[in-house]
N, C-alpha and C positions, 0 to 999 in steps of 0.2 A: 185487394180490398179497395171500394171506390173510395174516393174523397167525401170529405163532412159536407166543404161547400163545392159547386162549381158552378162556375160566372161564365157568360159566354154571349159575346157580343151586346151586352147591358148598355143599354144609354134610358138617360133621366131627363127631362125637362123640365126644367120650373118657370112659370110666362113663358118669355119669350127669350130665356136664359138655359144652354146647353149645361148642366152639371155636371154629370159624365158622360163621358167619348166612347163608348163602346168599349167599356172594359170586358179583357179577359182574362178570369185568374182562377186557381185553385187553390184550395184548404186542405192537406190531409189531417187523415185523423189522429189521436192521441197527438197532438201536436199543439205547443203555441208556437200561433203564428202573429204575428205586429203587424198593424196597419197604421204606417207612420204617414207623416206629412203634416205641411202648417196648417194653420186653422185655417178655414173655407175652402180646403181641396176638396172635399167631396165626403170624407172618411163617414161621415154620419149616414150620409143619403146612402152610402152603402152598406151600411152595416142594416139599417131599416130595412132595404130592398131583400137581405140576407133574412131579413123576421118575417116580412111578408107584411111590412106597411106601409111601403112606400110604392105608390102609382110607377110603374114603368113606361118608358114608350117603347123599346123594344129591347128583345135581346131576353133571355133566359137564366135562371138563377134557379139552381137544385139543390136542396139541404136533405142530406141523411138519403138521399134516394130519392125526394119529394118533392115535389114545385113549393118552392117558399110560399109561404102565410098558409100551408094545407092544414085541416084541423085536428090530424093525428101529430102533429109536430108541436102543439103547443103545451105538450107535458114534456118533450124531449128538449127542447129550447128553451134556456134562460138567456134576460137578455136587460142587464143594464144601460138604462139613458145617462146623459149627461147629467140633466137633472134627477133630484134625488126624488124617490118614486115610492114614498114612503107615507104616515100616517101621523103629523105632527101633535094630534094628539095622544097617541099612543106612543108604549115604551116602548126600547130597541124590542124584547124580548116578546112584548105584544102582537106588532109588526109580526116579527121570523114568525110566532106561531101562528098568524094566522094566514101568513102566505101557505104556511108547511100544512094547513088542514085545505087550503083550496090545493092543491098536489094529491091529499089523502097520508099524510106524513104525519108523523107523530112530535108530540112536542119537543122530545127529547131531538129530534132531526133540526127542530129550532134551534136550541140551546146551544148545538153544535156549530152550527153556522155564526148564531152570532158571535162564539170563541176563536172557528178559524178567521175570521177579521181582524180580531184584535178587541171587542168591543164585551168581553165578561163584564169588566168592571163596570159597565157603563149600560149593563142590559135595565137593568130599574130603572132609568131615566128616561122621559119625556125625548121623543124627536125633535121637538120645539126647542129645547134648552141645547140641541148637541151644536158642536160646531161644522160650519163647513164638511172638512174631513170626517169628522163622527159620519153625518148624517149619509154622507156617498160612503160609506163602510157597514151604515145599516141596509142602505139600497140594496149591495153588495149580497149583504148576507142574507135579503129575500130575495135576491135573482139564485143563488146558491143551494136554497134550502130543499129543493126539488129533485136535488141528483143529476141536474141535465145530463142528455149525453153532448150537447152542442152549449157554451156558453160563448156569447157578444156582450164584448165590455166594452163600453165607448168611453175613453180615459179616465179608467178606476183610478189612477193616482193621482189625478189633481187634488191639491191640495194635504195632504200628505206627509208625516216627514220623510225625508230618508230611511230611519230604522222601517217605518210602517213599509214604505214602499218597497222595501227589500225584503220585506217579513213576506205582503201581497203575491211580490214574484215567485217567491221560494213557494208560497202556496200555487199558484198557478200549475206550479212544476209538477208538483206533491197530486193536482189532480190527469195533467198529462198524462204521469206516467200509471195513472189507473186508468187510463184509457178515455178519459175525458178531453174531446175537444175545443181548443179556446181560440177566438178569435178580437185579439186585445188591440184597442186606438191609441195611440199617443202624437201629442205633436213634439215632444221631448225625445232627439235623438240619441239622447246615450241610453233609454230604454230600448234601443234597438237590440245592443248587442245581448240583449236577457230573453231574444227571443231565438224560436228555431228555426223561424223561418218569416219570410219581409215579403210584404206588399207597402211598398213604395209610390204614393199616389200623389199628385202634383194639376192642379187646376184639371182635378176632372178626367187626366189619365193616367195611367200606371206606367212609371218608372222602370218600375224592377219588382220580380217576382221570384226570389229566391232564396238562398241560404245567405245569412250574414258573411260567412267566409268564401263564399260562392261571387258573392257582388264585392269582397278584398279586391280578391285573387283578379276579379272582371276589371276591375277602374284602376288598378294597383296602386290603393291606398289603407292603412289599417284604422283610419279613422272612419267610420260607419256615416258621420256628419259632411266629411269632406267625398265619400263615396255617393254619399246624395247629391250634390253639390255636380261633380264631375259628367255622373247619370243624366243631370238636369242638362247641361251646357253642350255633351253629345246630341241628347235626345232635339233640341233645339238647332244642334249645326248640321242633324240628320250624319253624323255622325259615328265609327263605331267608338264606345267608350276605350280611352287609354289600360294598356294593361292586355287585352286581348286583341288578339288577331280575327279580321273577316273571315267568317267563313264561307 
């Protein structure tokens, strides 16, 4: 089966500023996969380039089979921003239903969405009055309400608590394993190890494209934070990373 996403030789300009270096990376499917790294590596510019909105200068990106931004892929593609993408004068429950009728979705597809969030309680209330977390939970649950087969989360957990955030990931899984593919941002490294698989992105290039216990086993460390760390200080001494032998 081919992969969700696949990247290959992508690089982005902005002015006269290189964003990404020619990334190459893949997505399989039914799979979350984490796009970690600190804020301003690039993680947005690529996750957009994956939706088909963001200007390229070269290099290639196929979703589902598709050249990203194609107009058969925008009922298969959901796709959370940072910013919350919601309707401040409408309720949560407003919002999901009337993302769920531009889909063709019934409300009841609504109703459910805004529950797998966490937000029933909160479905009658105004977006205007949620807080922070609420509001990127109602984002959530109109990126959601469609069925994607591809969803892009660019760091659903900020702002969060812990239970929520652990609630989020258990959902995440809960859609995996029905054959839904997620391609989730964090710059919070211990969200790494809740993923199945790592793209590792640092000023614009890719680190590491692997399996969390694939990049232990690489760096020979079991901290996922201190295996970024080690990635980073090879990749700069042109290096192979400790743990593994050249091959």
């Amino acid at each position: 089966m081919e992969d969700a996403i696949t990247v290959r030789d992508l690089v982005v300009d902005r002015g006269r500023r290189r964003v990404l270096h020619g990334i190459d990376c893949t997505v399989p499917r039914g799979s979350v996969t984490g796009l970690l790294g600190p804020s301003g590596s690039g993680k947005t510019t690529l996750m957009r380039a994956v939706v088909g909105v963001q200007v390229i200068d070269s290099g290639t990106v196929t979703v589902l089979g598709r050249p990203a931004g194609s107009a058969d892929l925008r009922h298969r593609v959901g796709y959370l921003t940072q910013a919350p993408s919601v309707y401040a004068d409408l309720t949560v429950r407003e919002n999901a239903r009337y993302f769920a009728a531009l889909q063709g979705r019934h409300a009841a597809d609504a109703d459910r969405a805004v529950a797998d969030v966490g937000l029933a309680d909160a479905a009658t209330q105004l977006v205007g009055t949620l807080s922070g977390g609420q509001r990127s939970r109602a984002s959530l649950a109109c990126a959601l309400v469609g069925d994607p087969e591809l969803v892009i989360l660019d760091e659903p957990t900020v702002g969060q608590d812990p239970v929520l955030r652990a609630d989020l990931w258990a959902r995440f899984h809960e859609m995996a394993a029905a054959g839904t593919t997620l391609l989730v941002s964090s710059h919070v490294m211990d969200e790494a190890a809740r993923c199945d698989r790592l793209l590792l992105i640092r000023e614009g290039r890719l680190v590491a494209d692997d399996t969390p216990d694939a990049i232990r086993e690489r760096t020979g460390v079991d901290d996922l934070e201190e295996a970024f760390l080690r990635l980073i200080r090879s990749s700069e001494a042109g290096q192979q990373p400790a743990g593994k032998e050249a091959s």
